[in-house]
KOLFI-98922 format. One line per field, with one value per residue (C-alpha): residue number from 1; residue in three letters; z, y, x. Coordinates in Angstrom, 3 decimals. Layout:
<pts>
finu <- (NUM;...)
kedren <- (ALA;...)
up <- (Z;...)
north <- (Y;...)
east <- (X;...)
</pts>
This chain:
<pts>
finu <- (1;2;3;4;5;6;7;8;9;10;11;12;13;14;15;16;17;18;19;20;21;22;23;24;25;26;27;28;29;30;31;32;33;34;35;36;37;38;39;40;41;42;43;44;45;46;47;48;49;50;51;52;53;54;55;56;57;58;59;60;61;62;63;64;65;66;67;68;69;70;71;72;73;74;75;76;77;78;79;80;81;82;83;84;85;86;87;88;89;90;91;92;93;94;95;96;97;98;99;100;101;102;103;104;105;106;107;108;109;110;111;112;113;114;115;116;117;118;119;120;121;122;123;124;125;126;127;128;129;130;131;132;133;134;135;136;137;138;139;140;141;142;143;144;145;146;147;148;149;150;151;152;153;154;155;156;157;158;159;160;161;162;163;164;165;166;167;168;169;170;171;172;173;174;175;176;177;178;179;180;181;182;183;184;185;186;187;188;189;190;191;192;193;194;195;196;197;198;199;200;201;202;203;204;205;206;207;208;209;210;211;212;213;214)
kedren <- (UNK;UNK;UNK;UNK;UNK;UNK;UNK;UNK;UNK;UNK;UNK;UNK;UNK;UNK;UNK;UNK;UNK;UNK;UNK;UNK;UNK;UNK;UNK;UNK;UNK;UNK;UNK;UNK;UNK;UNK;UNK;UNK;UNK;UNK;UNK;UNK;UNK;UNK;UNK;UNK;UNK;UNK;UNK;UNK;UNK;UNK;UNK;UNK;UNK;UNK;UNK;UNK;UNK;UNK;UNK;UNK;UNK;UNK;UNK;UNK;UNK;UNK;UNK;UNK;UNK;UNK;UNK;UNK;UNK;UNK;UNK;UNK;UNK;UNK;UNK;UNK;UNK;UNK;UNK;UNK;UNK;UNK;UNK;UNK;UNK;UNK;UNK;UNK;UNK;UNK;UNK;UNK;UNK;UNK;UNK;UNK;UNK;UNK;UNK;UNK;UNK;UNK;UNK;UNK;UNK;UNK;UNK;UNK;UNK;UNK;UNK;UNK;UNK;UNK;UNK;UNK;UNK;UNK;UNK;UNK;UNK;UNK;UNK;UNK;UNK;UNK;UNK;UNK;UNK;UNK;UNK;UNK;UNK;UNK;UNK;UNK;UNK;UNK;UNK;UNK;UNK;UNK;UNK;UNK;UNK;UNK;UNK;UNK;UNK;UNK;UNK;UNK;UNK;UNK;UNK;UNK;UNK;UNK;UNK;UNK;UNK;UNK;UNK;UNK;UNK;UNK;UNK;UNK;UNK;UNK;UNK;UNK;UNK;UNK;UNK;UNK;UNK;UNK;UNK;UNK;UNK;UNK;UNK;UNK;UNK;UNK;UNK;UNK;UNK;UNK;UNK;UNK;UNK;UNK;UNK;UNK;UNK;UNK;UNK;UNK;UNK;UNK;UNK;UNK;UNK;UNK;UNK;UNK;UNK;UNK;UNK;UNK;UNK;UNK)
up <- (5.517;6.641;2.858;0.459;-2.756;-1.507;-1.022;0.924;1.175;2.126;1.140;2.185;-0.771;-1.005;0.264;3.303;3.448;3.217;3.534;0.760;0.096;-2.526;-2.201;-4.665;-5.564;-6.939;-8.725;-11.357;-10.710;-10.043;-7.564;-5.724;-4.409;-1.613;-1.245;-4.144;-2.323;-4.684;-6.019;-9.170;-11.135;-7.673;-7.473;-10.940;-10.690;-8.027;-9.803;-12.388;-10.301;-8.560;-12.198;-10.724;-13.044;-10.816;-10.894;-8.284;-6.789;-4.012;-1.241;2.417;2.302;-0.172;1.136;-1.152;0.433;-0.756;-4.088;-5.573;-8.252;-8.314;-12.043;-12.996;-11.796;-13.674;-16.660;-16.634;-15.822;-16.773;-13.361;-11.925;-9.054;-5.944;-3.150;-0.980;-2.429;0.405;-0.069;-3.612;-2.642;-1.543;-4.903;-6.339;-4.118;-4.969;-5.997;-2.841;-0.845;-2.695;-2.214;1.529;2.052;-0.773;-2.870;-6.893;-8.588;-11.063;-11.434;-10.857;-13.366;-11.591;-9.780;-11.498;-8.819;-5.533;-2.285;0.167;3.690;3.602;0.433;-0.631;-1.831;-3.294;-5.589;-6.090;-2.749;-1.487;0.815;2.459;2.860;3.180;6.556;6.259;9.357;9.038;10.854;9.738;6.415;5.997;3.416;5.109;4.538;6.535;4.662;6.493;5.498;8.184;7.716;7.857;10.824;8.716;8.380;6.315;8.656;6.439;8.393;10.967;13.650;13.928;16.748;19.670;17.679;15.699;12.635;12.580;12.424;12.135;8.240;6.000;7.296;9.871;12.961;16.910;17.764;14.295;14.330;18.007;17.297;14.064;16.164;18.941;17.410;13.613;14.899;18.665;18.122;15.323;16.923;18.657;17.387;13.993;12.799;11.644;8.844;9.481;6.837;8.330;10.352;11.838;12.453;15.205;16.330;17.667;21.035;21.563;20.609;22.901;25.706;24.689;22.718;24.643;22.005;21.971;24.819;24.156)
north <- (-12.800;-13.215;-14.858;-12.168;-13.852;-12.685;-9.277;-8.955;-5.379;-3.961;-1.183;0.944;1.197;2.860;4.534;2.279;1.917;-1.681;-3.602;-4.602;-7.088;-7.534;-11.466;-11.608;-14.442;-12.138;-15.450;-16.067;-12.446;-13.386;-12.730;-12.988;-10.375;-10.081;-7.685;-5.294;-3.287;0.209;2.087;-0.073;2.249;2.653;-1.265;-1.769;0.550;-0.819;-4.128;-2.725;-1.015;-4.596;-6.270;-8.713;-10.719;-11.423;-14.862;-15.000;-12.439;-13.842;-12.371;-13.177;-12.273;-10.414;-7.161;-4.744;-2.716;-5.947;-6.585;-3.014;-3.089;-6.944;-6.337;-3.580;-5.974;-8.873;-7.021;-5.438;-9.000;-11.709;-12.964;-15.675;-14.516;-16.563;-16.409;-18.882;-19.744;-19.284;-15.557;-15.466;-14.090;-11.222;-10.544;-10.989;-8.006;-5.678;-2.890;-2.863;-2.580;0.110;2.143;1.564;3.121;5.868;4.514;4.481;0.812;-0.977;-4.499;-6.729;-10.107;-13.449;-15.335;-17.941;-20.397;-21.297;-21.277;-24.303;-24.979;-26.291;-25.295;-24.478;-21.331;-21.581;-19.662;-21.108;-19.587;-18.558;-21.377;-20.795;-22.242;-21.085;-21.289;-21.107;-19.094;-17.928;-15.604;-12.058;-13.265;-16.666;-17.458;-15.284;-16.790;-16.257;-17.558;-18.494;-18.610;-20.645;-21.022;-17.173;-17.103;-14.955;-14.314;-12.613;-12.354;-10.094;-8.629;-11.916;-10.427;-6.751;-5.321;-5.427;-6.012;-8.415;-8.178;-7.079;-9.807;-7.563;-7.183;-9.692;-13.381;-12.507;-14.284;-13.756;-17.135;-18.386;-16.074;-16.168;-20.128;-19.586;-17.393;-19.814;-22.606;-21.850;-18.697;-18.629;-22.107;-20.875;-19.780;-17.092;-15.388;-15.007;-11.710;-10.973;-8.389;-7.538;-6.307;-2.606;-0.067;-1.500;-5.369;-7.134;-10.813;-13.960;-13.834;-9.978;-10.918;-13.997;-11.940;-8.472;-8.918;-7.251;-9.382;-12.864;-14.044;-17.269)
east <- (11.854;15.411;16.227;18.710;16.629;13.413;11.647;8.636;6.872;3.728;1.960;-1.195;-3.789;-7.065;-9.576;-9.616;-5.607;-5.591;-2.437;-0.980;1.964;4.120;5.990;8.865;11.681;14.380;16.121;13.226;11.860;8.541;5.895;2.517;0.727;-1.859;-5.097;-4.280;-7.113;-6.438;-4.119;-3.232;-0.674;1.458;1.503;2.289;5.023;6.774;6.860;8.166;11.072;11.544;11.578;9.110;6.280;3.058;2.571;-0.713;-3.249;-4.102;-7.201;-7.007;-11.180;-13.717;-14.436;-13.861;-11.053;-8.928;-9.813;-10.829;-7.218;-7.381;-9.213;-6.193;-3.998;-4.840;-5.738;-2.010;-0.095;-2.002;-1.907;-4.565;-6.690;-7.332;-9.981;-11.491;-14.802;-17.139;-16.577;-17.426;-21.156;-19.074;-17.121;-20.203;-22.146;-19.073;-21.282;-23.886;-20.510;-19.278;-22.282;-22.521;-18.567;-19.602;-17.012;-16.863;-17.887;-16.135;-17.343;-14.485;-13.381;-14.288;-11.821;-9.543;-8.948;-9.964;-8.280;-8.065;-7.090;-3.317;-3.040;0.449;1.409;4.661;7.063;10.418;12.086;8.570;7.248;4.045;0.985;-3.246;-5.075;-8.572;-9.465;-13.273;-14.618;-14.483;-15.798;-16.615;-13.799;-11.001;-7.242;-4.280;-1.044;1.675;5.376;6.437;10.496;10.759;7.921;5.902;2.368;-0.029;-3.395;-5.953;-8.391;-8.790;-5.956;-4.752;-2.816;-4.180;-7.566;-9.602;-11.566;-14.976;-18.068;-20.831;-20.523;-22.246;-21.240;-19.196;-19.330;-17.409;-17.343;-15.803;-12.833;-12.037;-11.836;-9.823;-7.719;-6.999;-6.752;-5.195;-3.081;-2.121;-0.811;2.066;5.199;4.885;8.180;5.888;5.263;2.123;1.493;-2.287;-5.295;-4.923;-2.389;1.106;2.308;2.094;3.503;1.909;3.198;2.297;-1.112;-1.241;-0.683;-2.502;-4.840;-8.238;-10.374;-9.132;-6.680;-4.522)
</pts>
């Protein structure tokens, strides 16, 4: 984001290195953070550095690689979390996915709110909005920040990639629509901070992509 009173940075946490991102309005110090997917004292501390107060936790999708601190988190700020509720059946089934990657369980709280298509997600400087774009899971969110052309696209878009639809509920022909029609229709100057490994943008994707073409 090209705005001094705003920070935006993203992390890798976990055992599966998801992507996480730390939103934050340096004016009233507050913040929202995305897919807190591990490593809960490292996030905590950087907030702290930042002298931010989370505000929302909010979940682009339920698989546990994005919600595995999201109990820490909220138990350390008070902050609400959010999740689109067609993936609560996944939140719920944290435990069966942590045995299949081999990774420790701790059951998670349940979610505070509920996510909706065009739902805003604002924070004083922080204008953005939700895009329900199912697919990978059948509640995945993208949340786009559209004056700074930015966008937060979980595990739906990756570079040169897509998420995966052969986990529980996920489905080809759902994403490559949400794709088409929800994300290859933004501006194509819009870069795109993905679930996993390095960011991309629209228009690179429109053209590259090997799984879903424009």
């Amino acid at each position: 984001m090209n705005d001094s009173n705003i920070i935006v940075e993203t992390t890798p946490v976990g055992p599966l290195q998801c992507n996480c991102t730390i939103l934050g309005d340096l004016v009233s110090r507050k913040a929202i953070v995305v897919d807190p997917g591990g490593d809960a004292e490292i996030l905590l501390e950087r907030l702290v550095e930042l002298n931010l107060q989370v505000e929302r936790i909010i979940h682009t999708h339920a698989h546990l690689d994005h919600f595995l601190a999201s109990g820490k988190m909220k138990e350390a700020t008070g902050a609400k979390l959010a999740l689109h509720r067609e993936d609560l059946f996944l939140w719920d089934m944290l435990e069966d996915q942590c045995r299949m990657f081999g990774i420790p369980f701790e059951p998670p709280p349940p979610p505070d709110q509920w996510l909706e298509n065009e739902e805003e997600i604002n924070l004083n400087d922080i204008q953005g909005k939700a895009l329900h774009t199912p697919g990978h899971t059948p509640g995945s969110m993208c949340f786009l920040f559209e004056s700074q052309k930015l966008l937060i696209a979980g595990d739906t878009l990756f570079q040169g990639s897509i998420g995966r639809t052969d986990l529980w509920g996920g489905d080809f022909k759902k994403i490559e629509k949400s794709i088409q029609e929800k994300l290859y229709t933004l501006d194509e100057e819009t870069s795109v901070i993905t679930g996993h490994g390095e960011s991309t943008s629209i228009g690179h994707e429109m053209r590259a992509n090997s799984f879903v073409r424009a």
